[in-house]
C-alpha beads as a LAMMPS data file, in Angstrom:
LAMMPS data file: protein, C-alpha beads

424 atoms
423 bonds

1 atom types
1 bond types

-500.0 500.0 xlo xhi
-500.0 500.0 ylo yhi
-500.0 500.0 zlo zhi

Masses

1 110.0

Atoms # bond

1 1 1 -121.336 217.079 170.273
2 1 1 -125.397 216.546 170.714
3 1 1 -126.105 214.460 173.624
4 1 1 -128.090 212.222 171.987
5 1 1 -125.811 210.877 169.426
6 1 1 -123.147 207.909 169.805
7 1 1 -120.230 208.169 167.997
8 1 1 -118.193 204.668 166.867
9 1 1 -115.031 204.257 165.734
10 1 1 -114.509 202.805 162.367
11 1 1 -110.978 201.569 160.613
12 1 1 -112.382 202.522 156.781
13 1 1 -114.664 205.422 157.082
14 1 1 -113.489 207.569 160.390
15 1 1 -116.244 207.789 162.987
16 1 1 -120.241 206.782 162.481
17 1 1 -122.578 208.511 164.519
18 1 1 -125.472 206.500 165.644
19 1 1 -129.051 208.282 167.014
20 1 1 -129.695 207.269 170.221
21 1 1 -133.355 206.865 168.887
22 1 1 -134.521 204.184 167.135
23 1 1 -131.047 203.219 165.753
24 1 1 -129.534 202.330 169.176
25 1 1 -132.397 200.150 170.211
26 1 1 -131.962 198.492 166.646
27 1 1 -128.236 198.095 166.996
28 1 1 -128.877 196.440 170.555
29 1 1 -131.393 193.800 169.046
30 1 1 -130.779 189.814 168.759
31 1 1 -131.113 190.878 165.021
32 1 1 -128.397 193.143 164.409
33 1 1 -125.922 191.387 166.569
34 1 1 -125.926 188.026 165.171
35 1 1 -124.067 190.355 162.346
36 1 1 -121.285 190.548 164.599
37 1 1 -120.623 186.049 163.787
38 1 1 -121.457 186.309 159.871
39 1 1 -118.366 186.551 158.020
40 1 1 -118.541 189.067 155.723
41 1 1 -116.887 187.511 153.049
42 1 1 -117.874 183.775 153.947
43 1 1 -114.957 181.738 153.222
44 1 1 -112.970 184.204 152.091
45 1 1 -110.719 184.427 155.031
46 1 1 -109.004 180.767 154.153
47 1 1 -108.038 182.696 150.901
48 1 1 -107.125 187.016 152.497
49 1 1 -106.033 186.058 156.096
50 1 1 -106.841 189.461 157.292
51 1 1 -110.303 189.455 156.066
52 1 1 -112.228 188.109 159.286
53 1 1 -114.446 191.098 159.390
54 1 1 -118.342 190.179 159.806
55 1 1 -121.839 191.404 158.495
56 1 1 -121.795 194.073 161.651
57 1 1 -119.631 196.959 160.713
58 1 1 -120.747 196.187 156.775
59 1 1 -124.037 197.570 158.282
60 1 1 -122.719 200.488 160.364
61 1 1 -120.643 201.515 157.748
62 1 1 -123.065 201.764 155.436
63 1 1 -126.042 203.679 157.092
64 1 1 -123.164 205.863 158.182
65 1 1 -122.329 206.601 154.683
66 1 1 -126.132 206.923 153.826
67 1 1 -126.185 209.452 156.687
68 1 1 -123.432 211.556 155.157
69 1 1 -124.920 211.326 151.478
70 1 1 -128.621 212.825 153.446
71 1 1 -126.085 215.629 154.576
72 1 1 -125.295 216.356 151.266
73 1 1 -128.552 216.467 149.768
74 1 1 -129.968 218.670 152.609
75 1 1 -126.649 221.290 151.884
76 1 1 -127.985 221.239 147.710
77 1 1 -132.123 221.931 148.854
78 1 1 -133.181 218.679 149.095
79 1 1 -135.590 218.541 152.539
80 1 1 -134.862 215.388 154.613
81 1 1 -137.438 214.556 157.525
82 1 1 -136.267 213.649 160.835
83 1 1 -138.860 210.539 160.181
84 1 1 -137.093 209.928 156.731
85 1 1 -133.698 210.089 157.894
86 1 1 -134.231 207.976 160.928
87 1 1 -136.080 205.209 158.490
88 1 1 -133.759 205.231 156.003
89 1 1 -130.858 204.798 158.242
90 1 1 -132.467 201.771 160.082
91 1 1 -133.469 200.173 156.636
92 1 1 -130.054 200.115 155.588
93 1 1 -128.586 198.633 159.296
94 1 1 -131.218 196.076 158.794
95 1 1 -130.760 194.942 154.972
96 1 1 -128.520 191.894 155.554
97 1 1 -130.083 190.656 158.735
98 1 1 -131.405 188.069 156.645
99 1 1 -128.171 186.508 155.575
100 1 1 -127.273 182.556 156.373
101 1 1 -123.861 181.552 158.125
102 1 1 -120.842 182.088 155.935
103 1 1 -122.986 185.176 153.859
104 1 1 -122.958 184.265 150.236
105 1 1 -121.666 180.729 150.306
106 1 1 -124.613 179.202 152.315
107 1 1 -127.498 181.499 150.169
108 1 1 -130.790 179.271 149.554
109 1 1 -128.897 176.469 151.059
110 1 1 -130.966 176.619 154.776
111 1 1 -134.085 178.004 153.934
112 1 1 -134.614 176.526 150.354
113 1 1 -134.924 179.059 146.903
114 1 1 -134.994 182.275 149.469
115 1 1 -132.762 185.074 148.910
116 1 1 -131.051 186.747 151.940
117 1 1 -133.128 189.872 150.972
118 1 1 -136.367 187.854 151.349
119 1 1 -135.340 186.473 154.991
120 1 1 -134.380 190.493 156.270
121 1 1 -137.793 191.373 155.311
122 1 1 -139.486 188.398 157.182
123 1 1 -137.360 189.573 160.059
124 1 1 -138.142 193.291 159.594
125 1 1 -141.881 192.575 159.804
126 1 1 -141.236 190.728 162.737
127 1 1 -139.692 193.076 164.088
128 1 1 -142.055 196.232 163.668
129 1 1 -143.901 194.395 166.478
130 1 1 -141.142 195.666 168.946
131 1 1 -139.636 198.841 167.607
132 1 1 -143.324 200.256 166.221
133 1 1 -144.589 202.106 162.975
134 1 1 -141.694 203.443 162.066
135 1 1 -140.578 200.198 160.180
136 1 1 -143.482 200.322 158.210
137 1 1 -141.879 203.378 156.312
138 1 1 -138.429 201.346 156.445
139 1 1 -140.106 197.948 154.793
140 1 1 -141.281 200.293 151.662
141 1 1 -137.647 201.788 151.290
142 1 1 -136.109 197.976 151.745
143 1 1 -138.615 196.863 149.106
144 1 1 -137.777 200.243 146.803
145 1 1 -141.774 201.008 147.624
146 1 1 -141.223 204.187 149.164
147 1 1 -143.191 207.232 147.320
148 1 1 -139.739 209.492 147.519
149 1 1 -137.599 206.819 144.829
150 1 1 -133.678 208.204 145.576
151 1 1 -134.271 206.776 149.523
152 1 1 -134.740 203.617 147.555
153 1 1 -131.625 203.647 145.545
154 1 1 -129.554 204.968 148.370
155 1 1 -130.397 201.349 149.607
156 1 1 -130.563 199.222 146.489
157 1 1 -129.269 200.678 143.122
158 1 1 -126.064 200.358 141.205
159 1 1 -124.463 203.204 143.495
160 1 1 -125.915 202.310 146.729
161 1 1 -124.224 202.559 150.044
162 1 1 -124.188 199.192 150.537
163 1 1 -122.065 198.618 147.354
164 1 1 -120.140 201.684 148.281
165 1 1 -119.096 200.650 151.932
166 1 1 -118.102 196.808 150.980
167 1 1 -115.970 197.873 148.152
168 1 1 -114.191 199.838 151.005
169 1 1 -114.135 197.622 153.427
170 1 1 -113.449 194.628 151.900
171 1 1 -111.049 196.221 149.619
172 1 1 -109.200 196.924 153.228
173 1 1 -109.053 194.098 154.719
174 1 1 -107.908 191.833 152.243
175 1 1 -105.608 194.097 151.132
176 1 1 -106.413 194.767 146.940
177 1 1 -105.933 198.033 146.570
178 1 1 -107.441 197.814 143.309
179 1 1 -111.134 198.262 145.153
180 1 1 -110.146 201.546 146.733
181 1 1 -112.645 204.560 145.317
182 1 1 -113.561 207.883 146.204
183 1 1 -115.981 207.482 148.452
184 1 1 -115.957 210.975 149.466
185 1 1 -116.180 212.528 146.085
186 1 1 -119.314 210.448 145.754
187 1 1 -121.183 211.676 148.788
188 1 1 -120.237 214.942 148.146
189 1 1 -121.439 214.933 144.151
190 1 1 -124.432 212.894 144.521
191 1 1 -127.793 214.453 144.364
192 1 1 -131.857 214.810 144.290
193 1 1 -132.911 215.807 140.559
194 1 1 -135.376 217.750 140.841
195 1 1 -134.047 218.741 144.517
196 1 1 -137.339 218.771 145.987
197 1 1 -136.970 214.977 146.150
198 1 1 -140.615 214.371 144.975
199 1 1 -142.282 211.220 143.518
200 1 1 -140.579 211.724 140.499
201 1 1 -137.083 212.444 141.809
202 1 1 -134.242 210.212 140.979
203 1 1 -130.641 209.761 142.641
204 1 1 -127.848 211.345 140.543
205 1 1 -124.414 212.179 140.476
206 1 1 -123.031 215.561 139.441
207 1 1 -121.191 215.664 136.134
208 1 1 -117.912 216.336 137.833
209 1 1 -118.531 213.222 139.926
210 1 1 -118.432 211.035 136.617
211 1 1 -115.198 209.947 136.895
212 1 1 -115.308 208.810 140.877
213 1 1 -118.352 206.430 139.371
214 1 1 -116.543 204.915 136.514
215 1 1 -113.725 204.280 139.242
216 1 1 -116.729 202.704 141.646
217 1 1 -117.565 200.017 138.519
218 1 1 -113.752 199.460 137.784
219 1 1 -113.172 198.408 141.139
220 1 1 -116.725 196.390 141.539
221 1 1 -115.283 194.278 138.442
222 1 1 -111.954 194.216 139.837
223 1 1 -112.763 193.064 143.114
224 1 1 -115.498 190.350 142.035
225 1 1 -112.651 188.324 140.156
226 1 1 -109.919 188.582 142.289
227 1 1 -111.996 188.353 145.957
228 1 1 -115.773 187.671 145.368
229 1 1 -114.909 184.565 143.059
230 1 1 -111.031 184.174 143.371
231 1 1 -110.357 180.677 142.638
232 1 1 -109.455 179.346 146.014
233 1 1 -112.974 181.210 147.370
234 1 1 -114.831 178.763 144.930
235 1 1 -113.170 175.945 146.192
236 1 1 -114.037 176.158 149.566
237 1 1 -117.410 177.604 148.956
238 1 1 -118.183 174.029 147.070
239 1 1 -116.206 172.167 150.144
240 1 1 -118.658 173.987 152.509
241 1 1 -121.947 173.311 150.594
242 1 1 -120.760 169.849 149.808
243 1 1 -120.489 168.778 153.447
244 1 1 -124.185 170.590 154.190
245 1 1 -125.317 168.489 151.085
246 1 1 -124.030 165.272 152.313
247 1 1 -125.127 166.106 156.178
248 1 1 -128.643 166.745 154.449
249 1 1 -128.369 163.611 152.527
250 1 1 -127.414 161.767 155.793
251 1 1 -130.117 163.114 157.825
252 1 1 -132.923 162.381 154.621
253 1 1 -132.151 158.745 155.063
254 1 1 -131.939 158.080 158.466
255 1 1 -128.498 158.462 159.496
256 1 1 -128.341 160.433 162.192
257 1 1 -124.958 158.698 163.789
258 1 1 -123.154 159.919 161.010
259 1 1 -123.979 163.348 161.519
260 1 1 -123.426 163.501 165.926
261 1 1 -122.592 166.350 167.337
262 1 1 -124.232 168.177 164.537
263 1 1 -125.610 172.153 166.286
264 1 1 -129.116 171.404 167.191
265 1 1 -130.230 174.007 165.258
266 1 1 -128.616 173.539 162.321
267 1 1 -129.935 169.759 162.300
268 1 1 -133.710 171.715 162.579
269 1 1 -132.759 173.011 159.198
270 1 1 -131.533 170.363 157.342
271 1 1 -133.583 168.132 158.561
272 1 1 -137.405 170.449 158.301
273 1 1 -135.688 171.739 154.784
274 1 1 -138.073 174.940 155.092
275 1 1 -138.856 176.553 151.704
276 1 1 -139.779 180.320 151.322
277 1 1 -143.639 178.921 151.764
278 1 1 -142.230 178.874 155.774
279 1 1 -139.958 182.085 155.992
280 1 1 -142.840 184.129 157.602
281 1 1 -143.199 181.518 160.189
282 1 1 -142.040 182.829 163.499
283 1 1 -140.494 178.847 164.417
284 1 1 -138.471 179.272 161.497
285 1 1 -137.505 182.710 162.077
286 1 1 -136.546 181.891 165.783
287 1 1 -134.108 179.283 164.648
288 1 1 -133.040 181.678 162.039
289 1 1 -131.497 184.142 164.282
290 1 1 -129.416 180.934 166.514
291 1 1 -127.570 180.073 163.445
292 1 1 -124.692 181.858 162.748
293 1 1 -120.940 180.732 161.586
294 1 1 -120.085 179.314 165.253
295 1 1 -122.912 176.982 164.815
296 1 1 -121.604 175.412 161.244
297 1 1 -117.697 175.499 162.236
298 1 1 -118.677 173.763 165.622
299 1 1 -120.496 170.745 163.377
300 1 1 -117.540 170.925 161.089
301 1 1 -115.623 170.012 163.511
302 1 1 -117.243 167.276 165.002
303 1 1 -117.936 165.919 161.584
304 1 1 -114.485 165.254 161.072
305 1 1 -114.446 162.148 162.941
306 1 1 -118.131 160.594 161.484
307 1 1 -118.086 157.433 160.518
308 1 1 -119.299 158.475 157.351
309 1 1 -116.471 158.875 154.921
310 1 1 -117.602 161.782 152.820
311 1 1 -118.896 164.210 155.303
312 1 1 -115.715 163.599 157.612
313 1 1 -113.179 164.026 154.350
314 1 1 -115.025 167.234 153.575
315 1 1 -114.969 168.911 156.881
316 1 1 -111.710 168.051 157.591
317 1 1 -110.637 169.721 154.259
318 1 1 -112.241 172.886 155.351
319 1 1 -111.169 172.783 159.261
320 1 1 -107.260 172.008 158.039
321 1 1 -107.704 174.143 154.968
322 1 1 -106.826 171.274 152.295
323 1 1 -109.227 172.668 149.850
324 1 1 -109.941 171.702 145.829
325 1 1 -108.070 173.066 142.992
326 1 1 -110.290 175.266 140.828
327 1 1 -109.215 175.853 137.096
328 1 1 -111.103 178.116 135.460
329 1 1 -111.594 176.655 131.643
330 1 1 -111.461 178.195 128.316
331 1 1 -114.921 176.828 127.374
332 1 1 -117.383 174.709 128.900
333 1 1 -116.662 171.220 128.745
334 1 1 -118.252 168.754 126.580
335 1 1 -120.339 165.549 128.287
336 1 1 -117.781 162.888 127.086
337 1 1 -114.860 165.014 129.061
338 1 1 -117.122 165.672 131.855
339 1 1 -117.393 161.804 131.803
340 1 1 -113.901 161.223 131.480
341 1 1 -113.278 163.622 134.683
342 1 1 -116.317 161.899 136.927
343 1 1 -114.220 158.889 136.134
344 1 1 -111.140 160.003 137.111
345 1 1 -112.363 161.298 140.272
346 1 1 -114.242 158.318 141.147
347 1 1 -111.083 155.875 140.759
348 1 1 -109.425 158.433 143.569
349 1 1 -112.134 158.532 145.825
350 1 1 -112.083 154.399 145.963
351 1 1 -107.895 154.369 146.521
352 1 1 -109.091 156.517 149.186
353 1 1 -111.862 154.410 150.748
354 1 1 -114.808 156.227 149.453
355 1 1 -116.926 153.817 147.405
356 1 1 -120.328 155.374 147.823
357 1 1 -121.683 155.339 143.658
358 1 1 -122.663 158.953 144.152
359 1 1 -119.444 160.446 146.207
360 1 1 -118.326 162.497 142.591
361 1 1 -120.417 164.418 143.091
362 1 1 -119.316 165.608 146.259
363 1 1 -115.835 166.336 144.740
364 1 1 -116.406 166.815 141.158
365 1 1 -118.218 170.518 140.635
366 1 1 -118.180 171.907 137.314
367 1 1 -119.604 175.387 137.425
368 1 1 -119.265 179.046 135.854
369 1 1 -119.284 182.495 137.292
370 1 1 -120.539 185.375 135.932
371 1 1 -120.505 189.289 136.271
372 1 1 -121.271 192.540 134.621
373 1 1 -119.845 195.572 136.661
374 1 1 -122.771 197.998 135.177
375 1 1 -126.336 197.308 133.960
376 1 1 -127.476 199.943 132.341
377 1 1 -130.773 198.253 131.693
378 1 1 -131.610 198.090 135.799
379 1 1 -130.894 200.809 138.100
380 1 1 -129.298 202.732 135.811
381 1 1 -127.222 205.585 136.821
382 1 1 -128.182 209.166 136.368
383 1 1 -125.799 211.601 135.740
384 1 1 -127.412 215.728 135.944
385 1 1 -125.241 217.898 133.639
386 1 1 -124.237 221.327 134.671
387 1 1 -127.508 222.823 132.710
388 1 1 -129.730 220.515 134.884
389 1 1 -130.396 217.937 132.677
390 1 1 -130.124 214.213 133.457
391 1 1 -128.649 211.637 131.386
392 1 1 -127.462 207.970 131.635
393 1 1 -124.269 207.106 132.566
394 1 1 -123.019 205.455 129.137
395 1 1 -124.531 208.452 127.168
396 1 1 -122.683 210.932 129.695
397 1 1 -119.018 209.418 129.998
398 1 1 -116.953 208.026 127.890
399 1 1 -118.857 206.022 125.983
400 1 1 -116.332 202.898 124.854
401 1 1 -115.538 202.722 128.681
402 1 1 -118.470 202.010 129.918
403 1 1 -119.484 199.720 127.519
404 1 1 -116.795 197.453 128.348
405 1 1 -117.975 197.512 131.964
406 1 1 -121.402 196.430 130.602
407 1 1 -119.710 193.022 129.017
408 1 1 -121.690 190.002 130.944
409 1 1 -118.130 187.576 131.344
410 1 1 -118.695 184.259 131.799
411 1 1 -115.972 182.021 132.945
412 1 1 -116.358 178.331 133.314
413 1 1 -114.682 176.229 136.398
414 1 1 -113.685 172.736 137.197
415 1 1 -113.319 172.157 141.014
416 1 1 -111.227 168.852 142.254
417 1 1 -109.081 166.927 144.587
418 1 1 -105.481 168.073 143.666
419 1 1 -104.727 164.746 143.746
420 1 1 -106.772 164.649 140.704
421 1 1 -105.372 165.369 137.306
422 1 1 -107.704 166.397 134.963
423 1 1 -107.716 166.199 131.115
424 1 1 -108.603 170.134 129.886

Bonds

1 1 1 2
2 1 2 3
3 1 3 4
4 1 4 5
5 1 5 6
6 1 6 7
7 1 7 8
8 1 8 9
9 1 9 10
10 1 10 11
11 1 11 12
12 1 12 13
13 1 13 14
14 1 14 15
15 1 15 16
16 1 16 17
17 1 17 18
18 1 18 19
19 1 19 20
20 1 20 21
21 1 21 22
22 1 22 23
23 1 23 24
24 1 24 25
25 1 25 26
26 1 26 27
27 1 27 28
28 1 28 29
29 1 29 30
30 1 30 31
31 1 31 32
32 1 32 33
33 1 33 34
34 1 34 35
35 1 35 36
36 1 36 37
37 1 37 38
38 1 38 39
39 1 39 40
40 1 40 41
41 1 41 42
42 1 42 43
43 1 43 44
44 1 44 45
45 1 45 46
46 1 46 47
47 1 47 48
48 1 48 49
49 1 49 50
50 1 50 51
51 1 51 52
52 1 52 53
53 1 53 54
54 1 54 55
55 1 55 56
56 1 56 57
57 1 57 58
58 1 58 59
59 1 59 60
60 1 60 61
61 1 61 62
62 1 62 63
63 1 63 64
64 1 64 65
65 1 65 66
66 1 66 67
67 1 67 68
68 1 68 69
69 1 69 70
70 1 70 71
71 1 71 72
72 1 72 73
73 1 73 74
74 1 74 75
75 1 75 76
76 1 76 77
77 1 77 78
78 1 78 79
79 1 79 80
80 1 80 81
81 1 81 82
82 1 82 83
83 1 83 84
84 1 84 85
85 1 85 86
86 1 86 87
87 1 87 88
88 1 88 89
89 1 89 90
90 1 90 91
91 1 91 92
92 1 92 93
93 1 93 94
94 1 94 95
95 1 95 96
96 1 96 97
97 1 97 98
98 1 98 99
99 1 99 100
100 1 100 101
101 1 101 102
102 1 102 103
103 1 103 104
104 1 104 105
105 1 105 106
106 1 106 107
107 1 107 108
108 1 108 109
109 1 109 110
110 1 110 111
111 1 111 112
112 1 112 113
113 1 113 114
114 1 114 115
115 1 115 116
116 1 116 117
117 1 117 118
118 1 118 119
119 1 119 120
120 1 120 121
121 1 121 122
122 1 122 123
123 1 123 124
124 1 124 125
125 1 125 126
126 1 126 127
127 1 127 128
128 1 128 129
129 1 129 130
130 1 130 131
131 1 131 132
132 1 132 133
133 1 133 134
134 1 134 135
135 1 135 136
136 1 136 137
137 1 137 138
138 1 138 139
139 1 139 140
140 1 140 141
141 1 141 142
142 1 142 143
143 1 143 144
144 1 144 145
145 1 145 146
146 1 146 147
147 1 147 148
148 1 148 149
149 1 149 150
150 1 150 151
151 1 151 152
152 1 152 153
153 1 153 154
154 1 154 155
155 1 155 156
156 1 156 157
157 1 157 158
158 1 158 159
159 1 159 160
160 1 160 161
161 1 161 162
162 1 162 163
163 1 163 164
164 1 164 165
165 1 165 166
166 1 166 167
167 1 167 168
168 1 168 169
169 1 169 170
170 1 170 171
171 1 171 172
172 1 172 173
173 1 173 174
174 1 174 175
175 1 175 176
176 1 176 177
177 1 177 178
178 1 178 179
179 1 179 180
180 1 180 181
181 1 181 182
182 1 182 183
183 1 183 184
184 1 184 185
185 1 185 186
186 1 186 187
187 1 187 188
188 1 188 189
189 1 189 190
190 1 190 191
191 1 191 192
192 1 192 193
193 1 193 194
194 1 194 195
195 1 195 196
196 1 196 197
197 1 197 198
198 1 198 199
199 1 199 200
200 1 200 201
201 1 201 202
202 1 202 203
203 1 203 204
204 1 204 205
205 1 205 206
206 1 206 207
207 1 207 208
208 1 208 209
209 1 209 210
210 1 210 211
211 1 211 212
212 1 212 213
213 1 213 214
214 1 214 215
215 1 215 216
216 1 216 217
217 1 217 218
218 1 218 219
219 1 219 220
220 1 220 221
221 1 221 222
222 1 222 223
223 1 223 224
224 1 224 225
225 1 225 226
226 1 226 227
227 1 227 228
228 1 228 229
229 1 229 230
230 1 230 231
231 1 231 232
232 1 232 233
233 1 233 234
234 1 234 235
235 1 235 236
236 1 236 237
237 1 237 238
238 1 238 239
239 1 239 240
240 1 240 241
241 1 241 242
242 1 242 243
243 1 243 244
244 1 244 245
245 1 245 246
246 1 246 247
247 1 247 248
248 1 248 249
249 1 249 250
250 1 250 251
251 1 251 252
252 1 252 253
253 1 253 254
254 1 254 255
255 1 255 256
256 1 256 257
257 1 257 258
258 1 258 259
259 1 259 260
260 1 260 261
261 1 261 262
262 1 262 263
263 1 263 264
264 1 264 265
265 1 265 266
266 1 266 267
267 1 267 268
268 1 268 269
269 1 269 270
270 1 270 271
271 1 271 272
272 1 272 273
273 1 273 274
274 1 274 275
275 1 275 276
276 1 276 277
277 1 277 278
278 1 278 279
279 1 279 280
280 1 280 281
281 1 281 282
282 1 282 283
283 1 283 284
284 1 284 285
285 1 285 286
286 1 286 287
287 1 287 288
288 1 288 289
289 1 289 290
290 1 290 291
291 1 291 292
292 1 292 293
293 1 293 294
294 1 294 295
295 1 295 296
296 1 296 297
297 1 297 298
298 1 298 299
299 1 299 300
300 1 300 301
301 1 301 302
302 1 302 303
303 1 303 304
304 1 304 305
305 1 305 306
306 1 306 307
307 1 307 308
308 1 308 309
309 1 309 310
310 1 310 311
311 1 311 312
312 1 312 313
313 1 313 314
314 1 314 315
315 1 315 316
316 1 316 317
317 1 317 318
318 1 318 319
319 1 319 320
320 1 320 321
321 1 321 322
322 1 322 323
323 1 323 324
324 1 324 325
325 1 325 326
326 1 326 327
327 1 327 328
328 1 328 329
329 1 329 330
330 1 330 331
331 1 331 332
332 1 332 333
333 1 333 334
334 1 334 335
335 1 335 336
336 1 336 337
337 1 337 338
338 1 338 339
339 1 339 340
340 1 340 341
341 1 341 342
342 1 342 343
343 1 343 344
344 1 344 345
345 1 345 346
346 1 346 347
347 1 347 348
348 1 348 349
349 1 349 350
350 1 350 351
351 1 351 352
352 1 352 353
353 1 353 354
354 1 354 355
355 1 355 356
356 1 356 357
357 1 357 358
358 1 358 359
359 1 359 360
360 1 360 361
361 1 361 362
362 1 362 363
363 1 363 364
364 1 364 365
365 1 365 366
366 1 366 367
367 1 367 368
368 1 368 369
369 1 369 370
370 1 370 371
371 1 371 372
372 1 372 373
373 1 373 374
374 1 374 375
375 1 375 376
376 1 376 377
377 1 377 378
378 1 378 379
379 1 379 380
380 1 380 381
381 1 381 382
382 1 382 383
383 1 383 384
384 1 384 385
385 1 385 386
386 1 386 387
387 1 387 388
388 1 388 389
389 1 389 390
390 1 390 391
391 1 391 392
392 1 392 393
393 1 393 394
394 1 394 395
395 1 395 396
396 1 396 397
397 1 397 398
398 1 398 399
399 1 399 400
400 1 400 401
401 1 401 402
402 1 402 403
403 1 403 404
404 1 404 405
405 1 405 406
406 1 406 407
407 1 407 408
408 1 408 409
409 1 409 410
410 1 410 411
411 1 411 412
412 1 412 413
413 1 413 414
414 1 414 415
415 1 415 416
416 1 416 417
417 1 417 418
418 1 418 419
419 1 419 420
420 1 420 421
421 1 421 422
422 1 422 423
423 1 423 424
């Protein structure tokens, strides 16, 4: 085994061998290891109790399967530069460095309309100041500006190695089988077409690797309904962003008992309510990297004896795990029955104490999710027939099946008190 490799140990994908370059001095920085106290799958824990697993290994996992997919393109022609392969393994560790406590649930909700993407380029940049040029290659691939374009999609497409690696690994840890794919099929049928993985190059996968794709979009759709937005997920995602909103709301007008205890730095953030205008700002960037899940579950905590009503119902609900209902509806409701349920909810919140005029809509959230498992208009994927010639994935496979993946579902939700009964 070369000297200057460091070999992990990894329950999903085997062993990951990490270059004692670059990518050890990135996996040792104040960036990376914050992963280690982002839950992956936010609040999804309250719902899969095995599913504790954080941001960290999501990022390992992945550059190692990027890693093995550069092995396979090397073995089929394609040349892969030291440079190149270093870069593109360190963009990929460092894509969701930008993501807020709890992943997902707490998106836009610290640093105001900024997506997590947005925030792990700001720290990126930042970061080239320490770790040297060699970024400057890895910001192009993170912002798919790269002149080769398949070191792009291997880090953002509709068969990335992001996508691949959290299908696996959340797929094994909160135990649906139905997000199991063939990850090594994959790797071992993707490909550079043409090989010499110019500017006009494009990922691909192999004709005979067809079917492990059509699998990887299955399980995408699969796995979004019954983990990503599973019912009892929703619930406590609005629980969580409800108590933030009324801790915000607090702090806006001056009520800083109610919120004591509150982390100091997440109080920075909901009380400075930086927009992306700020995310370049090294201050905001600082505070950034201090607030993890600890921080929010700490406040949580001490919320739950405020004197403010609200924000001590609502973090008690999450610490104790006496969450909403969520009912997913057959349409979306009309004004007079969204009236009828704001009044409902309102005449239990006052049994209960809470007689603030705008506490519904704390506990009242009427929503919808939505989710297509393949886009064929973005991204698309290419599929290179045994005489060399590329076609999309629809026109490829079997056509009827991968239209149905393409169906943009919409499902409407009602979240609650249980002690609630709604009129559907």
């Amino acid at each position: 085994m070369a000297r200057d490799l460091t070999v992990l140990a990894d329950p999903v994908h085997g062993f990951i061998k990490i270059p004692q370059k670059i990518i050890q001095s990135l996996l040792e920085s104040l960036e990376v290891q914050r992963l280690r106290r982002i839950k992956q799958l936010g609040m999804g824990s309250l719902v899969f109790p095995a599913a504790e697993h954080s941001r960290f290994p999501h990022a390992l996992g992945a550059m190692g399967l990027l890693s093995g997919a550069l092995d396979s393109f090397e073995a089929k022609g394609t040349r892969i530069e030291e440079e190149e392969r270093l870069t593109a393994m360190a963009a990929i560790l460092l894509h969701d460095i930008g993501h807020s406590p709890f992943s997902h649930t707490l998106e836009s909700k610290l640093i105001h309309d900024t997506k997590h993407e947005e925030i792990s380029i700001a720290l990126v940049k930042r970061l080239k100041s320490q770790m040297g040029s060699l970024l400057d290659m890895a910001i192009e691939m993170l912002e798919g500006n790269y002149e080769k374009p398949f070191f792009n999609a291997l880090i953002s497409s509709q068969l990335d190695m992001d996508r691949l690696d959290y299908l696996c690994r959340d797929s094994h840890f909160t135990g649906v089988a139905e997000g199991r794919i063939g990850v090594g099929r994959i790797l071992r049928t993707l490909c550079v077409h043409p090989a010499d993985g110019g500017s006009k190059s494009h990922l691909a996968i192999e004709s005979k690797g067809v079917y492990a794709v059509e699998n990887v979009l299955i399980a995408r759709r699969l796995m979004y309904w019954q983990v990503y937005v599973h019912k009892t997920v929703i619930a406590a995602d609005h629980a969580l962003v409800g108590a933030i909103d009324r801790a915000r709301d607090l702090i806006r007008n001056g009520d800083d008992d109610a919120v004591h205890g509150i982390s100091p730095t997440l109080y920075w953030f909901l009380k400075e309510n930086p927009d992306k205008s700020r995310v370049i700002e090294d201050q905001v960037l600082t505070r950034f990297l201090d607030l993890d899940d600890s921080e929010v579950i700490y406040s949580l905590k001490q919320w739950c004896t405020s004197n403010d009503r609200i924000l001590a119902d609502l973090s008690r609900r999450i610490i104790t795990r006496d969450l909403f209902r969520c009912t997913f509806l057959e349409e979306e409701p009309s004004d007079h029955l969204r009236e009828n349920w704001r009044d409902r909810v309102t005449h239990t919140l006052r049994k209960m104490g809470i007689t603030s005029p705008e506490a519904h809509t704390y506990y009242l959230k009427v929503g919808k999710s939505s989710h297509a498992a393949y886009k064929p208009d973005k991204n698309v994927v290419h599929v290179l027939s045994p005489q060399g010639h590329l076609s999309e994935l629809g026109q490829y496979a079997d056509g009827a099946a991968i239209n149905a993946l393409t169906k943009f579902v919409q499902k409407p939700y009602a979240c609650h008190p249980k002690t609630v009964e709604l009129e559907l």
